[in-house]
N, C-alpha and C positions, 0 to 999 in steps of 0.2 A: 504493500500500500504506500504511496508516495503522497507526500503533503506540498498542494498546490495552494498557491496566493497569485489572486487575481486584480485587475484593473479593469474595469470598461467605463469607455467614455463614447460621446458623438457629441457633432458641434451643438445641438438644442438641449445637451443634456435632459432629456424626457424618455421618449419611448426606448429606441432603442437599445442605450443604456443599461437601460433594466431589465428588457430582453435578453440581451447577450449574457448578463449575469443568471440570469435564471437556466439559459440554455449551457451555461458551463458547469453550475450548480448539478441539476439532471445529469449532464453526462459524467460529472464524476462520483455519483451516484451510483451509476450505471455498471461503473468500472472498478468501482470498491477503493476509489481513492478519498481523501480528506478534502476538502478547499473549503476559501474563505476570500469572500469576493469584496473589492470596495471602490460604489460606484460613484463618479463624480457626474454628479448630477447637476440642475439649472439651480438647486438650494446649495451646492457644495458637496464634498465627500460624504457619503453614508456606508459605515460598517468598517473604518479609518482600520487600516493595516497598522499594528505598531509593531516596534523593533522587534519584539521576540516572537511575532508573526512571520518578519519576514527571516530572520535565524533561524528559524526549523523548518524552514520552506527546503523542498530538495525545487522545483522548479516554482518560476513567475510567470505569468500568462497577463501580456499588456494586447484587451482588443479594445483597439481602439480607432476612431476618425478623426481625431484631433492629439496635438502635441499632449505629452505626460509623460512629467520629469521619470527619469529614469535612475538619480543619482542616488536615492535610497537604496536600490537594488545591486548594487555596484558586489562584485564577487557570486554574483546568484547568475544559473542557467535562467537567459531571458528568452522567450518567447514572444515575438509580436505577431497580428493577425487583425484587421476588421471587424467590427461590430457584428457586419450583414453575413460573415463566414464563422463567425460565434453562435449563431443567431439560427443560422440553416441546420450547423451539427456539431455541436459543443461534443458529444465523442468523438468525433474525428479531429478536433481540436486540440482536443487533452492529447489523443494518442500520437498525433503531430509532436506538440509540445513536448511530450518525454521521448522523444527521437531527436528531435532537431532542435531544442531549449540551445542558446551557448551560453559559458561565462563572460562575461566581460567585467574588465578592474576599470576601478576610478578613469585610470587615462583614456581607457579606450569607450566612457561614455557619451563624451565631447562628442567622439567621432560619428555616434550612435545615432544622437539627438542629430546631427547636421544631415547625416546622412536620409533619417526617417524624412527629414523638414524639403530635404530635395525632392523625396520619393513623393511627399504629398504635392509640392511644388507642382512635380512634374504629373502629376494626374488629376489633379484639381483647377492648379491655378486659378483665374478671374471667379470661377463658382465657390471655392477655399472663403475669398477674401468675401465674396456675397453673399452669402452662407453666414459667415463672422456676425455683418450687419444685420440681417435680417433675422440669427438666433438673441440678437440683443434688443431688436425695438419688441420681438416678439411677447415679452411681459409686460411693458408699457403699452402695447396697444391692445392687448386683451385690457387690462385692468382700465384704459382709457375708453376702449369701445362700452365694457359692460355698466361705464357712469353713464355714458350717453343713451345706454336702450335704459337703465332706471328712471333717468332723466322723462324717457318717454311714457313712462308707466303712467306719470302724472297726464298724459293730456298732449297730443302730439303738437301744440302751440305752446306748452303749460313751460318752456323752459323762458321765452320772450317775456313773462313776467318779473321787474326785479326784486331782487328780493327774495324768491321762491326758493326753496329746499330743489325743486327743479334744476332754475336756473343756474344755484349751483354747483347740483350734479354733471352739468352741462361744460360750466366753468372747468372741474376738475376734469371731466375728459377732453372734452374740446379743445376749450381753453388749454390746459395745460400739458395733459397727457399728445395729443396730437398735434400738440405745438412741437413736442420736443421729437415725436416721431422721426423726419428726415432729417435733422442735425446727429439725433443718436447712430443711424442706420448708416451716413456718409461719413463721422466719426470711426466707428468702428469698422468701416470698410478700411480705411486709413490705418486705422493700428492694425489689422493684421497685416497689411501691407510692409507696415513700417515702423511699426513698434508703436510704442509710447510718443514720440517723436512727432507720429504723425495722426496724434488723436484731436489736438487743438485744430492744426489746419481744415481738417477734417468736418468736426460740429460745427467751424467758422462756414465754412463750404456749404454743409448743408444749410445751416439757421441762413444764408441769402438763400439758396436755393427757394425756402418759405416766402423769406418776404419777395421774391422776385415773382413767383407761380408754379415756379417751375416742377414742382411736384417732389416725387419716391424718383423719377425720372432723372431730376436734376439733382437729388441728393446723390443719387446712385454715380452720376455723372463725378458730382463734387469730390465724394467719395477715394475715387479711383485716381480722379487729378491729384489731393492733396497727397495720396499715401507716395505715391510714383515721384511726384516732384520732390515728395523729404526721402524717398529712399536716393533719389537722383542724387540732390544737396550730402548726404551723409557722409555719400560713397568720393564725393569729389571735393569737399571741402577739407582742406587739413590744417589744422590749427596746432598750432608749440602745444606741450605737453600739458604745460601751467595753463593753460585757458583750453583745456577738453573740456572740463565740467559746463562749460557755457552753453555748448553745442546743443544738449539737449530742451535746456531752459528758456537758451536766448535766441542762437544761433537762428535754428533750423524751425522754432513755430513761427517766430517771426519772418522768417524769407521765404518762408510755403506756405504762410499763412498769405501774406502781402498778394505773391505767385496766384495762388489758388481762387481768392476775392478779386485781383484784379480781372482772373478769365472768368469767372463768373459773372461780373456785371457787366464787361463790354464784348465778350465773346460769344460764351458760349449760354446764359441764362436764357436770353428773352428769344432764341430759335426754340430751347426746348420746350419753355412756356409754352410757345405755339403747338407745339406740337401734344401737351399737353390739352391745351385747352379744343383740341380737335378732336383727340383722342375721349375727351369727356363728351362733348356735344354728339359725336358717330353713336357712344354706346349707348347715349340717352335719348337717339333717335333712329336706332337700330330697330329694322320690321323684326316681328314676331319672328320668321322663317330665319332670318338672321342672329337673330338672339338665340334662337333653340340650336344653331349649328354651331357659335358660339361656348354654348352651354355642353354641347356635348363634346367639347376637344376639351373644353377645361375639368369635366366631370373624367374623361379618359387619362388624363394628364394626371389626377388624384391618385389612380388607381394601380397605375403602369408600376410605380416603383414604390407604392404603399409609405411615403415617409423620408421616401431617397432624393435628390436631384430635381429630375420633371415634379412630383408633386410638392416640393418645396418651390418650385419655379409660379406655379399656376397659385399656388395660398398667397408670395409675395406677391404676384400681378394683381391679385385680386383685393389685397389687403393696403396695396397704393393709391387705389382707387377710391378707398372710405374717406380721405383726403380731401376727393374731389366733390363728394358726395352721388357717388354712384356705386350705389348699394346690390344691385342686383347679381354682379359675380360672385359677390362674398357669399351671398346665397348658393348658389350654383356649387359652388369649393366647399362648402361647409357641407353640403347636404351630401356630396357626392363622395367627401372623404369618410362620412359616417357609416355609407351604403357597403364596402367591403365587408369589414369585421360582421355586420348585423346581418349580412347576407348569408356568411359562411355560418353562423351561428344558428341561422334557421335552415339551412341546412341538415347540421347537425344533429337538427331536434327532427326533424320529418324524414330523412333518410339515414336512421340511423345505424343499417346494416352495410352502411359503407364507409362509414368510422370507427378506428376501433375507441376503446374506452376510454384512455387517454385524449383524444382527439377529442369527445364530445364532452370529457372535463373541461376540455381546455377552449370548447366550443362557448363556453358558460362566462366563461374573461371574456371571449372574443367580441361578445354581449355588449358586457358592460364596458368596454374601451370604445366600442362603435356608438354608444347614444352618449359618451362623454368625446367622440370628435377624433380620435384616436386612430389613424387609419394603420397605423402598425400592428394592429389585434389581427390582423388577417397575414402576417407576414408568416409565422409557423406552418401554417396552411401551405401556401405558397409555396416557401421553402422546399416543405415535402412532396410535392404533386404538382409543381410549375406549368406543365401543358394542358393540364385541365383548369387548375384554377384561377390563374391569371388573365386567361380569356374570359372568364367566367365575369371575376369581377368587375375587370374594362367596361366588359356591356354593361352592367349593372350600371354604375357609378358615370356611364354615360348617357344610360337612360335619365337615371337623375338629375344630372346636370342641364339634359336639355330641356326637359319636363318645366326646372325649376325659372330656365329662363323662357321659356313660351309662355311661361303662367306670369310671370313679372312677379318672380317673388324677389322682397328684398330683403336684406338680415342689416341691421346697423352694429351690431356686434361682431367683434372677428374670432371666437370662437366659444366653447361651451357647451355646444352639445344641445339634446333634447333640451338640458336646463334653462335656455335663454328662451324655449318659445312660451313660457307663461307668460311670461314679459309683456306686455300691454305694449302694441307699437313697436313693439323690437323686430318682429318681423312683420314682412308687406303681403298680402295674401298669405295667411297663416295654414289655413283650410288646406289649398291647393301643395302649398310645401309641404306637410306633410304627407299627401297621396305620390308627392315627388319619390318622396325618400321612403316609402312603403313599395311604391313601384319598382325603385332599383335595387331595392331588397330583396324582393320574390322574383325579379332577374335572376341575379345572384347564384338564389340560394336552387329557384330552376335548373340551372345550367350546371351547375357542383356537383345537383342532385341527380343528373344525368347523365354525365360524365364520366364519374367517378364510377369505378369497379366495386364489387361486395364485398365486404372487408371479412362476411359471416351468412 
């Protein structure tokens, strides 16, 4: 029996995360080994490895999508690997691991961290550093959307009153939560880019982006100028030994800041704006036939990679837009990423001699992660049966999505779950939303149900 210690991370710290640990947990279960997992999640580490955790470790197992220090482990067989290949078969992970674990000493971790930082580099890049931003506004604009649908409960005018409990549930989302929105998300495109260095130029970049119009677009834009211009300045400026410490503080916000604001207000702002402010008017006077076709790349987009890349792409596209005040994607993305997990899960329950007991244990989470918004509950699923279930769920979660925009459902909330539709006003056609997301449900769980071989 070997004693494993683990890590899993991913940039949103949420699902994944705790998938992979659960799926390394099982497999060393499975194998009659030890372990003891600790996940750095969007609250911080839970289940914190200490020193005489990792001293009686014979191997480390780091899955992970994002950097994690490796220097505590220093003299230990490390293993590295993925979240989504934790995720598919934590036994073949562990048995990996006690094959191919190496040691590496202190010096040779340097090399470790540079080396992983290239390999992400090199397979990520521009999505790495957008990914960064967008797992960072992602608390800010949940907790700023769900003021604004409370805001609504009162009385879809009731916030124009001043004074009101309303207007300033209004104030704290609106006002302030969606103020800080595109300066946080072009901010933190910048630090991953470029460190620390390049988190001032960054918020400077996005906060005009705001007052100019120019949207999620123009932060996004700002973003990627500031980080690029301070990694430019960092690598090319060289200053005596005595005046480093300036570089960080004085040097480099101020001359990427200056850089960054100047191409923003006489370059590059007021084209994006336009294209912003076209991009809002097309959707909000987009025909039905076009809305529902619309609807169904972004509902297919949810569903393709459950949680990965494309469904991370179509939640920020959709989540740029509450901004603008065009509500109706977020509906679309929301409904469509619920319709996976709830799909396999009724499955589960109506054809149940083609899972085995495991599977419609675990059909029971799949549940409750789907009507909490959760499209990674369908990811085990997947994992195990890819060319049944993956089609499966596409249609689903594209029926839904088209459904929700032929019906002009809107959500002013950017995520939540079932839990936002009691909300008075939080969602636009409440009625029809729902038959959306019942529709790409029994899609779904249709096609799984069909598909699938008898397990019994």
């Amino acid at each position: 029996m070997a004693k494993i210690v683990a890590v899993t991370a991913c940039p949103t710290g949420i699902a994944h995360t705790y998938m992979a640990a659960e799926s390394l947990k099982v497999g060393a279960e499975k194998l009659g080994h030890e372990i003891k997992v600790e996940t750095m999640g969007s609250a911080g580490s839970e289940n914190k490895l200490t020193n005489e955790d990792i001293a009686q470790a014979d191997i480390v197992i780091i899955a992970a999508d994002t950097n994690v220090n490796t220097e505590r482990f220093a003299g230990k067989p490390i293993y590295m690997t993925s979240t989504g290949i934790a995720i598919k078969d934590g036994v073949a992970v562990i048995n990996e691991a006690l094959k191919k674990a190496t040691v590496t000493m202190e010096k040779e971790v340097a090399k470790i961290e540079e080396m992983k930082a290239q390999r992400s580099a090199q397979r990520s890049g521009v999505y790495k550093h957008l990914m960064t931003g967008v797992s960072h506004i992602i608390p800010i604009v949940v907790a700023g959307g769900l003021c604004i649908a409370l805001s609504f409960a009162f009385g879809i005018h009731a916030a124009e009153e001043e004074g009101s409990l309303a207007a300033a549930l209004m104030r704290i989302g609106g006002g302030a939560a969606f103020a800080l929105m595109v300066p946080v998300l072009a901010g933190y495109i910048a630090y991953s880019i470029a460190d620390r260095p390049g988190l001032t130029p960054g918020l400077i970049g996005g906060m005009l982006a705001n007052q100019i119009g120019a949207g999620f677009l123009g932060g996004i834009l700002a973003g990627f100028i500031a980080g690029y211009i301070t990694l430019g300045l960092k690598k090319s400026i060289k200053l005596p030994k005595s005046l480093e410490g300036l570089m960080p503080v004085l040097v480099l916000p101020l001359l990427s800041s200056l850089a960054t604001g100047l191409l923003m207000i006489y370059v590059i702002g007021t084209p994006v704006k336009g294209i912003m402010d076209w991009l809002t008017v097309s959707l909000n006077n987009m025909s039905t036939a076009n809305a529902a076709i619309l609807g169904l790349i972004l509902g297919a987009m949810m569903a393709v990679d459950m949680g990965g890349p494309v469904n991370k792409a179509a939640y920020a596209f959709a989540v740029g837009l509450l901004g603008s005040n065009t509500f109706e994607p977020m509906a679309a993305v929301m409904a469509a990423g619920m319709t996976p997990p709830l799909g396999i899960a009724l499955a589960t329950f109506i054809a149940k001699n083609k899972f085995t007991k495991e599977e419609r244990e675990a059909g029971k989470a799949a549940a409750v992660l789907g009507v909490s918004f959760i499209t990674e509950g369908a990811i085990p699923f997947a994992a195990a049966d890819p060319l049944r279930v993956i089609p499966s769920i596409i249609a689903g979660s594209a029926v839904t999505g088209a459904l929700s925009m032929f019906f002009r459902c809107t959500l002013r909330a950017p995520h939540g779950g079932i839990f936002v539709l009691p909300i008075p006003n939080a969602v636009g056609n409440l009625g029809f939303y729902i038959i959306a997301i019942i529709a790409g449900t029994l899609v779904t769980a249709a096609l799984v149900s069909a598909l699938k071989p008898r397990k019994q």
